[in-house]
One Martini backbone bead per residue (centre of mass of N, CA, C, O) as a GRO file, in nm:
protein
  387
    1UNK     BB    1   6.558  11.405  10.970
    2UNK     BB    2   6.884  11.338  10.809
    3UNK     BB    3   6.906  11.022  10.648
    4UNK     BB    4   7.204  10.861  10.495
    5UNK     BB    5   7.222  10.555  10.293
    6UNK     BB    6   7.493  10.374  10.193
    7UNK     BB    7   7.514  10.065  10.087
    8UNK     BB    8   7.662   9.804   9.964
    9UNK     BB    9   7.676   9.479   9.979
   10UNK     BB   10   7.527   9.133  10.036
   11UNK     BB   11   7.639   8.897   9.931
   12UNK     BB   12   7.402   8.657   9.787
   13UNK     BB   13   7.185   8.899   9.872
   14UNK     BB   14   7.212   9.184   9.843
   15UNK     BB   15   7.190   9.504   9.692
   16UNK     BB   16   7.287   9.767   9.750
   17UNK     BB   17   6.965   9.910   9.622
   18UNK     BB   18   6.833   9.720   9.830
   19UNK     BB   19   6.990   9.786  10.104
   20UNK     BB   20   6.855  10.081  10.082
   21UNK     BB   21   6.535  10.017  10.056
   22UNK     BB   22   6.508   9.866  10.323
   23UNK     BB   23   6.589  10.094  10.514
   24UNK     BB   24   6.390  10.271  10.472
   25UNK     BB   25   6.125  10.105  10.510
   26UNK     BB   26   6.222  10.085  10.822
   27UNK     BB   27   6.201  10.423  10.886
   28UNK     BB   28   5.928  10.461  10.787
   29UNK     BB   29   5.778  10.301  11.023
   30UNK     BB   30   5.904  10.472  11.231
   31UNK     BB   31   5.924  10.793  11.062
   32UNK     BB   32   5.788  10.923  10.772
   33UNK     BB   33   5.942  11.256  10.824
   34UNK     BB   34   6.215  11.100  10.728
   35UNK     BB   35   6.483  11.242  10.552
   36UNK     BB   36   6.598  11.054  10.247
   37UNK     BB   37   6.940  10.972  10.121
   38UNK     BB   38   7.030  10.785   9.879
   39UNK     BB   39   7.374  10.564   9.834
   40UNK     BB   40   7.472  10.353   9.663
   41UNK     BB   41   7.740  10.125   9.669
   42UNK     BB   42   8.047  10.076   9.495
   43UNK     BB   43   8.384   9.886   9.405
   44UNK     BB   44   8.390   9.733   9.091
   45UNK     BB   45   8.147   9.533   9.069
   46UNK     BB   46   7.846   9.514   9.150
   47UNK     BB   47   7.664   9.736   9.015
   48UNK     BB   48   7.864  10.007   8.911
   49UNK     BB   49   7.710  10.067   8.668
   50UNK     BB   50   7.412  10.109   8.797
   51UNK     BB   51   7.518  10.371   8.990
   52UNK     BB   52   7.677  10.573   8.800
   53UNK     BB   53   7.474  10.605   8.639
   54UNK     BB   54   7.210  10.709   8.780
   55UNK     BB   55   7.326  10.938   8.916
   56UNK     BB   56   7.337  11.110   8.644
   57UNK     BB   57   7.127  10.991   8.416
   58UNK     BB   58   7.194  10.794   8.266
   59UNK     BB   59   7.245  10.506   8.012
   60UNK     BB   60   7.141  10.229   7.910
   61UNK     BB   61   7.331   9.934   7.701
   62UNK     BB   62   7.261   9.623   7.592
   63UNK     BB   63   7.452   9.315   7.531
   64UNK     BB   64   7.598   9.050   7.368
   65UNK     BB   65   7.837   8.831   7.536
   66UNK     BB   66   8.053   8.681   7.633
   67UNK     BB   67   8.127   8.435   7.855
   68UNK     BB   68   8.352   8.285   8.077
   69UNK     BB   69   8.223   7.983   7.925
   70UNK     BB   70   8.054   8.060   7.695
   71UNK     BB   71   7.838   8.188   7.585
   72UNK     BB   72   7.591   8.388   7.601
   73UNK     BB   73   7.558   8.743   7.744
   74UNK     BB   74   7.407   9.000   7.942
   75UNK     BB   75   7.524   9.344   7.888
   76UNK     BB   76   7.561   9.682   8.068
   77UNK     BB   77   7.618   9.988   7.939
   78UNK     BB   78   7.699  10.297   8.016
   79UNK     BB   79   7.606  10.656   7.938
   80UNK     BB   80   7.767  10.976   8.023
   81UNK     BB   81   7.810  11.249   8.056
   82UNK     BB   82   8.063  11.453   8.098
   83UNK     BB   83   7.939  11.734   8.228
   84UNK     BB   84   7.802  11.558   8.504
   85UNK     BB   85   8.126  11.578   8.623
   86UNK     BB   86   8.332  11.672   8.856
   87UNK     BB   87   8.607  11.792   8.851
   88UNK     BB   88   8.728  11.612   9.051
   89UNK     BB   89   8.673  11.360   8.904
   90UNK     BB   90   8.833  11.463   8.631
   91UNK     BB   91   9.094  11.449   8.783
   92UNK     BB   92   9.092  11.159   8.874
   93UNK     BB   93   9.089  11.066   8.551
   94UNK     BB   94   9.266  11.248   8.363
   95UNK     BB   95   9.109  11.512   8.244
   96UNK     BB   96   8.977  11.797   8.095
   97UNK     BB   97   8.848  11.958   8.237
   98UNK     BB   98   8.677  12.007   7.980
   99UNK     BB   99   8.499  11.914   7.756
  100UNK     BB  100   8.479  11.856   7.419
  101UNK     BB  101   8.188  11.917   7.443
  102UNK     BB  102   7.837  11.827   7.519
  103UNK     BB  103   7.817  11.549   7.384
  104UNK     BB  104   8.004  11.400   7.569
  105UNK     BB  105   8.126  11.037   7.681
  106UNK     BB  106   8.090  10.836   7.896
  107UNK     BB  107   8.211  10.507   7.973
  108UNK     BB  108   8.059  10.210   8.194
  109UNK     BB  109   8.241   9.917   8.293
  110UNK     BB  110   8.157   9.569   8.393
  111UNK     BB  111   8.305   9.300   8.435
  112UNK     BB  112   8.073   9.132   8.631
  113UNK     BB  113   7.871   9.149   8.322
  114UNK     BB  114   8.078   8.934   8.143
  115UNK     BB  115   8.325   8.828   8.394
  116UNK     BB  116   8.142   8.697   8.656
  117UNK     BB  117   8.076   8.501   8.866
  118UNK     BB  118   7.802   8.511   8.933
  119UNK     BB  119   7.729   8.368   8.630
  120UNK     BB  120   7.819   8.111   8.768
  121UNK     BB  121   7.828   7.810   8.895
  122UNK     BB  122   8.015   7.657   9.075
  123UNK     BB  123   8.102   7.379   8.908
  124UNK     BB  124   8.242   7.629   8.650
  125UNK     BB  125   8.431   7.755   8.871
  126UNK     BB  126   8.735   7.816   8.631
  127UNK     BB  127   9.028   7.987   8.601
  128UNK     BB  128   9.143   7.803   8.356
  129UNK     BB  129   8.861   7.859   8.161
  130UNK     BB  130   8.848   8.175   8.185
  131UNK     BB  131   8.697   8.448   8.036
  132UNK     BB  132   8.705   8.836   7.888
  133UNK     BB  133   8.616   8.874   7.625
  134UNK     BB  134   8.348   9.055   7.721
  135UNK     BB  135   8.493   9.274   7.788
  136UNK     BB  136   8.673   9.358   7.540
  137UNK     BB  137   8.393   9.416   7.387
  138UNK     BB  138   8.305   9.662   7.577
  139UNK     BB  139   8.521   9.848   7.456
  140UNK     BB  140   8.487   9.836   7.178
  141UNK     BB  141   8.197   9.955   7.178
  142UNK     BB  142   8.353  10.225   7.339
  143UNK     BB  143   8.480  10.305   7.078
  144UNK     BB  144   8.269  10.347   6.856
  145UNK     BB  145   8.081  10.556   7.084
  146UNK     BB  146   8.309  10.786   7.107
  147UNK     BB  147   8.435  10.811   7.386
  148UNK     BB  148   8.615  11.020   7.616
  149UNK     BB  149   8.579  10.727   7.835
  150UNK     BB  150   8.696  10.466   8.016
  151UNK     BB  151   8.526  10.292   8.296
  152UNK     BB  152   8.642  10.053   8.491
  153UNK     BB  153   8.509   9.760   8.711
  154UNK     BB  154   8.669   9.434   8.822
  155UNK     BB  155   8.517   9.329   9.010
  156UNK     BB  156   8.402   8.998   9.023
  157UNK     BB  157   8.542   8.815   8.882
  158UNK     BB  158   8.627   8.468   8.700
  159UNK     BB  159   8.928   8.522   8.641
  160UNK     BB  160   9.299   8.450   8.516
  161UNK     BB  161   9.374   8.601   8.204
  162UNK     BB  162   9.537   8.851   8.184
  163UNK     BB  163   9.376   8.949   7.936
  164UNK     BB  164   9.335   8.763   7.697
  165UNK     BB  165   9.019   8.781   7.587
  166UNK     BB  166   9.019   9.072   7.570
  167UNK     BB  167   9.242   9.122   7.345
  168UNK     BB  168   9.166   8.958   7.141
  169UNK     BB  169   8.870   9.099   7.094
  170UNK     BB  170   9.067   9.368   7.029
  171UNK     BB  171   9.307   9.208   6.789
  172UNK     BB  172   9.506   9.010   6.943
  173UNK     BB  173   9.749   8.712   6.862
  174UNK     BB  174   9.701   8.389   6.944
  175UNK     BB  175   9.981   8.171   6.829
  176UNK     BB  176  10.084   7.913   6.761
  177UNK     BB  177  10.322   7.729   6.580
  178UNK     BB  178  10.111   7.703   6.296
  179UNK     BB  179   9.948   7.981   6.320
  180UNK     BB  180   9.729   7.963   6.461
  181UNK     BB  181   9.459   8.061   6.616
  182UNK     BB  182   9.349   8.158   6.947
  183UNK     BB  183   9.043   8.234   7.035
  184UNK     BB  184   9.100   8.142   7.369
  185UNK     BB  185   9.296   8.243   7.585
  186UNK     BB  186   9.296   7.996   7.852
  187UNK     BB  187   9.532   7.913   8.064
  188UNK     BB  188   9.491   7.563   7.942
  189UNK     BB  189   9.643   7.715   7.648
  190UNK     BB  190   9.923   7.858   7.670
  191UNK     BB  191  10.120   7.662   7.598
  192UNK     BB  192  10.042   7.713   7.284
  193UNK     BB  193  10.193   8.006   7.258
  194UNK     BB  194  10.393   8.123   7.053
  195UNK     BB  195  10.269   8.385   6.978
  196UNK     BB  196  10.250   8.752   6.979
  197UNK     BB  197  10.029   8.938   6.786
  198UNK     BB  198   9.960   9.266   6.715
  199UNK     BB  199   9.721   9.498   6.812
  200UNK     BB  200   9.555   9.763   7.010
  201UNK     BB  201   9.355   9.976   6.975
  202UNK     BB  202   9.264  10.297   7.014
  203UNK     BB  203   9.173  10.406   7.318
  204UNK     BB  204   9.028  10.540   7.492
  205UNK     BB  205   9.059  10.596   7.776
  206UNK     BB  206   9.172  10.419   8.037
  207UNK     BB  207   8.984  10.378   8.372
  208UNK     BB  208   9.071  10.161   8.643
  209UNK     BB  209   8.850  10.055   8.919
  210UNK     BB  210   9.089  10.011   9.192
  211UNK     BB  211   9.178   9.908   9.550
  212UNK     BB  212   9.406   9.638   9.458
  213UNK     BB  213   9.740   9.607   9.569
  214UNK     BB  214   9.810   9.349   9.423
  215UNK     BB  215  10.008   9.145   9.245
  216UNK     BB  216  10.061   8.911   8.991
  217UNK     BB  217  10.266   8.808   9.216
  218UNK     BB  218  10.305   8.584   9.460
  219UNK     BB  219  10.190   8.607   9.812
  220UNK     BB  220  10.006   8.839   9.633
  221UNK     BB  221   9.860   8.734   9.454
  222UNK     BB  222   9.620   8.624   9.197
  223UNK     BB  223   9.661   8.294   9.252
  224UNK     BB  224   9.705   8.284   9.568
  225UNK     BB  225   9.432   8.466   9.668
  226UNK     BB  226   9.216   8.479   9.387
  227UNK     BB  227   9.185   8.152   9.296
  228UNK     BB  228   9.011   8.025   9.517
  229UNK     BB  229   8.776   8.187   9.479
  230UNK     BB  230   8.698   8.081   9.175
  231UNK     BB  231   8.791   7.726   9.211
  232UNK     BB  232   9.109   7.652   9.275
  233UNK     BB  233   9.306   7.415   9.384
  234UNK     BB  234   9.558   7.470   9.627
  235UNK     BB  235   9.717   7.217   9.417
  236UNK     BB  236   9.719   7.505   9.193
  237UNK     BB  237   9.897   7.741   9.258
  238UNK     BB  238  10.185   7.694   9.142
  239UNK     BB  239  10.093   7.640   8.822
  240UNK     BB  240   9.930   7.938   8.826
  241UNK     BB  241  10.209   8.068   8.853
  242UNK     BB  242  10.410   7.998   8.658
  243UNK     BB  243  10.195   8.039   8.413
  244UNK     BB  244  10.173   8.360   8.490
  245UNK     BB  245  10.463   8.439   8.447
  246UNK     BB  246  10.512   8.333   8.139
  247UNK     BB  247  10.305   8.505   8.029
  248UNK     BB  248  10.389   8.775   8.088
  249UNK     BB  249  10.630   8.804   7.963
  250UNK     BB  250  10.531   8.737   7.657
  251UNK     BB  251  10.352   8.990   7.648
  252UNK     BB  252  10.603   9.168   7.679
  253UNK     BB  253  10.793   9.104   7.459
  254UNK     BB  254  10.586   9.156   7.235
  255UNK     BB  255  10.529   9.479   7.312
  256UNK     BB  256  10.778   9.614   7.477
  257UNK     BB  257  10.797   9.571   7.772
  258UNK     BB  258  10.860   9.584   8.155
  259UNK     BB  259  10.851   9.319   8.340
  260UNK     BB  260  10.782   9.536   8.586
  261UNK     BB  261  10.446   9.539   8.593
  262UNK     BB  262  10.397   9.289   8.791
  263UNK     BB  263  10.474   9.490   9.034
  264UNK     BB  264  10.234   9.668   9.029
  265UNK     BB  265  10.005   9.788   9.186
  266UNK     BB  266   9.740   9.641   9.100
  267UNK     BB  267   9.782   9.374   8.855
  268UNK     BB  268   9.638   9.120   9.016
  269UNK     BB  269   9.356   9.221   8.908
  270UNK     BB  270   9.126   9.038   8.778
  271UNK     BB  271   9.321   8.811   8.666
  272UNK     BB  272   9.538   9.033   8.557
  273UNK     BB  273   9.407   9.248   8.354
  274UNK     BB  274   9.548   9.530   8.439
  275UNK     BB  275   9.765   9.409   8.317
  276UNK     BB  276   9.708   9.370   8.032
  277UNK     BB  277   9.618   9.672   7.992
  278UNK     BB  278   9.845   9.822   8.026
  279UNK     BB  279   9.983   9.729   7.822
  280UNK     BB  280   9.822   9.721   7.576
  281UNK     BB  281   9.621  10.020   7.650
  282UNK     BB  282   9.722  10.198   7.867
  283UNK     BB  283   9.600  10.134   8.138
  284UNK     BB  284   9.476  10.323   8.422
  285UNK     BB  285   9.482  10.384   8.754
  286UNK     BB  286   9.237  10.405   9.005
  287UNK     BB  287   9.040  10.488   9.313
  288UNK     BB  288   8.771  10.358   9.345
  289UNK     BB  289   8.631  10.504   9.594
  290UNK     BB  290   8.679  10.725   9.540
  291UNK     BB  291   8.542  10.793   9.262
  292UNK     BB  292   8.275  10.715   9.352
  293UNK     BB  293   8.272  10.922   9.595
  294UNK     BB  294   8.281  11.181   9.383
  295UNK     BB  295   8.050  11.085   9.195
  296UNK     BB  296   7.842  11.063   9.460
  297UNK     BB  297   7.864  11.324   9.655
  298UNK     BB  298   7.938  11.242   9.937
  299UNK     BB  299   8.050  11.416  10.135
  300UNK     BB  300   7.818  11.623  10.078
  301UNK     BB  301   7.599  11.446  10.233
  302UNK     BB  302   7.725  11.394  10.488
  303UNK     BB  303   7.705  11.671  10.574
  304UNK     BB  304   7.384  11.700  10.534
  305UNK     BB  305   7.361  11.473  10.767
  306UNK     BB  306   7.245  11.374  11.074
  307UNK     BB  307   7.255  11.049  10.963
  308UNK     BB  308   7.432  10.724  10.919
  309UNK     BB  309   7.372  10.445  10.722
  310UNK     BB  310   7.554  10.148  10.689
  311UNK     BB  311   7.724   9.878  10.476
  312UNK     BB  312   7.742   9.496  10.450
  313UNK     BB  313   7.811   9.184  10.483
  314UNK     BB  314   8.103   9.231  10.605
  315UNK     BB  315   8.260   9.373  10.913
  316UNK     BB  316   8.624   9.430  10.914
  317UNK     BB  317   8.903   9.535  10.910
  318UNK     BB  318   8.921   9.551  10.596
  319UNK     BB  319   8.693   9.770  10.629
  320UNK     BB  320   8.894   9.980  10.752
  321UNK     BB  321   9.102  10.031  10.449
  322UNK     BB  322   8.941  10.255  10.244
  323UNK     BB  323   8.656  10.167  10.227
  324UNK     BB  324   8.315  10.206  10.198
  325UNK     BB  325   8.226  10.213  10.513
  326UNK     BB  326   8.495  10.246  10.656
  327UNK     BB  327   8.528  10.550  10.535
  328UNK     BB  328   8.239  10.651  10.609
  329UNK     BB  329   8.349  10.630  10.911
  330UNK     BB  330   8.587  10.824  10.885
  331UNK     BB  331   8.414  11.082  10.759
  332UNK     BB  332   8.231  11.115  11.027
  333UNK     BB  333   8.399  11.173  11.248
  334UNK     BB  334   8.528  11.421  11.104
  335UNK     BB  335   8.205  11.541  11.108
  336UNK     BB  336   8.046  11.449  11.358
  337UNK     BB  337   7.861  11.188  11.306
  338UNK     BB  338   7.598  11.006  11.295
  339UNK     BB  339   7.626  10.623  11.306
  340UNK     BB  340   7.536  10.331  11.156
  341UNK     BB  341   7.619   9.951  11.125
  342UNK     BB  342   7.514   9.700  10.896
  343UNK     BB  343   7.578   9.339  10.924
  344UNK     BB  344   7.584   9.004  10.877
  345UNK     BB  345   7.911   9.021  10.967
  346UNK     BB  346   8.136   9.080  11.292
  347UNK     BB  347   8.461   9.154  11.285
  348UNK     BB  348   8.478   9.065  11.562
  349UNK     BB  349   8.275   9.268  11.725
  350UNK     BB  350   8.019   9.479  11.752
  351UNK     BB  351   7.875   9.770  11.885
  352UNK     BB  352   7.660  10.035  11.959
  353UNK     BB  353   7.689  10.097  11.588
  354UNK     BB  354   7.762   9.774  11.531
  355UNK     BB  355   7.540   9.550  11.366
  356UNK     BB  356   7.434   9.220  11.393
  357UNK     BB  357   7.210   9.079  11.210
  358UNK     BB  358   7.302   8.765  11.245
  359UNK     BB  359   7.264   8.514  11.419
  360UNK     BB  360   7.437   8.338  11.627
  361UNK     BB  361   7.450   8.014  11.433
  362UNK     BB  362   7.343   8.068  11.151
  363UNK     BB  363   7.289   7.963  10.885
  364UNK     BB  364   7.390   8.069  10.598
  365UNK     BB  365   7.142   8.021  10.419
  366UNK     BB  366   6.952   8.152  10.577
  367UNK     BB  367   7.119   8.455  10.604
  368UNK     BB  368   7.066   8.480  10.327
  369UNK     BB  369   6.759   8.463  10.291
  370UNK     BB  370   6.689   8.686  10.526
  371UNK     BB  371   6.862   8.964  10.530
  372UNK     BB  372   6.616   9.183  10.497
  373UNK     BB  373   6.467   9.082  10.775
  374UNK     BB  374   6.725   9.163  10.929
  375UNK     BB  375   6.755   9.438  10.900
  376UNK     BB  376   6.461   9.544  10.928
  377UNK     BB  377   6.507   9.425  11.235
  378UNK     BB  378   6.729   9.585  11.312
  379UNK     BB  379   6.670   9.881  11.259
  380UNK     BB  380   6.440   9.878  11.438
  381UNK     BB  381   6.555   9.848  11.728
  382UNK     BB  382   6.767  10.073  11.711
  383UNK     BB  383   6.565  10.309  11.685
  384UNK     BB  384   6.384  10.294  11.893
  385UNK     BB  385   6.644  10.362  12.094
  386UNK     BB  386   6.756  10.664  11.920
  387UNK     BB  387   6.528  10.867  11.822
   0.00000   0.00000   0.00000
């Protein structure tokens, strides 16, 4: 039997990764002749990087960049042959049919690895203070390495501050009223900023992949929904709704853009960076899940499978909108293919293909230390019982 592994992440407990290799090992233990392909998947977030360079058998290349809140991190830069792309992968990148060369090179990077919540301990995650800046370093050094096109991840991130850490750092000028640069143009200081001045150079392709529907204003917007998950205490979104209607306006005016921008769906994704690189480097959006999908030859593998294991964290409506598992349950039914999912978390119930790992009523901290000895006493129980 070919049985097909994909796991997203359970987020704060195990990595993609690492839920595919425990999902392996506890198979092995059933069934040593089952023939397993491994298919770690990732959303634009941690992993993004590590999933699509490996998978094609790309080069890590790790910097020191700035962190969200100061102090150097290492982040790591994927880099892939353009050519080991598939033609629907670089249809869907909106690039050239085939590279400019041999040599051509795709960069692979992550918001989540230079400006990730991850990065932070609770009590210093706050959307006011942090900064992108770390990203925008690693699109630098992806302009240097003549890249011919920058695939952007950003699922994960610690900020809010639609990408002007990043542009900061790409060139653009954010000056007080005496002139002086704000080197870190974070939230806390935009009151400060009278002109924005200069450009950021010609970047490669850039191509963000987000599956965030979210605008950058509004009642869903990037203040409202996701600076609370940052750290933002609620008595303060309204404040933080103001300050980012000024600040985009003020980027708007400056760049000669139209301030229609802040309506695009996802412009409010990742605390607002997409709008700030569509505006500022042309960057285009590209839909995550989709993108993972072609680039890990995802359709022909679940085709090619017997049965399908996936999961991730919680597993509930949401996921059942277009990516990740709830994706790859879709396109199991249309192929007929037997799947279980396993996740932490199961809303509203389980049923007899989707199974909750975790006993109910376990504290959350308890849940996420044993993850993996749930999964693998989960996939264990289920096997034992259906192959």
């Amino acid at each position: 039997m070919r049985i097909l592994i994909a796991f997203d992440k359970f987020k704060d407990a195990l990595s993609a990764h690492d839920a595919c290799r425990a999902a392996a090992e506890a198979l092995s233990h059933i069934n040593p002749d089952f023939e397993i392909d491994l298919c770690p998947l990732a959303d634009g977030g941690d992993g993004f990087q590590a999933i699509l360079t490996d998978s094609v058998l790309g080069e890590h290349i790790t910097y020191l960049v700035d962190g969200p809140r100061g102090g150097l991190t290492e982040a790591t830069l994927g880099i892939v042959k353009s050519a080991s792309l598939s033609d629907a992968t670089r249809s869907l990148l909106k690039l050239q049919k085939t590279p400019a060369s041999n040599e051509s090179v795709i960069a692979v990077i992550e918001m989540a690895s230079a400006s990730g919540l991850s990065l932070l301990p609770e009590n210093l995650r706050d959307p006011w203070q942090t900064s992108s800046q770390g990203t925008g370093q690693l699109l630098l050094i992806a302009k240097e390495l003549n890249a011919e096109a920058i695939v952007l991840g950003v699922g994960g991130s610690a900020t809010h501050d639609l990408g002007f850490g990043a542009l900061s750092a790409l060139g653009l000028n954010f000056l007080r009223e005496d002139g002086s640069r704000i080197n870190n143009p974070i939230p806390k200081v935009w009151n400060q900023i009278s002109t924005i001045t200069g450009s950021v150079p010609e970047l490669p392709p850039l191509r963000i992949a987000c599956d965030v529907t979210n605008t950058l204003l509004g009642p869903r917007g990037a203040a409202t929904v996701y600076a609370p998950q940052k750290g933002l205490p609620k008595d303060e979104i309204q404040k933080l709704e103001l300050e980012t209607s000024k600040a985009a306006k003020q980027l708007c005016r400056a760049l000669s853009q139209d301030e229609k921008l802040v309506a695009v769906p996802g412009s409010g994704a990742a605390g607002g960076i997409c709008f700030g690189l569509m505006a500022a480097a042309k960057a285009e959006l590209v839909p995550g899940f989709n993108l993972v999908s072609m680039w890990l030859n995802l359709e022909k593998r679940i085709k090619t499978a017997d049965m399908i294991i996936t999961g991730e964290g919680r597993f509930d409506q949401s996921s059942l909108e277009g990516k990740g598992p709830g994706a790859i349950l879709e396109l199991a039914k249309v192929m007929n293919k037997k799947i279980h999912i396993f996740a932490g978390e199961v809303k509203p119930t389980p049923t007899d293909f989707i199974h909750q790992i975790t006993q109910v009523g376990s504290p959350l901290a308890e849940a996420l230390k044993n993850t993996e000895t749930n999964l693998k006493q989960s996939i264990a129980h289920v096997f034992k019982h259906t192959v």
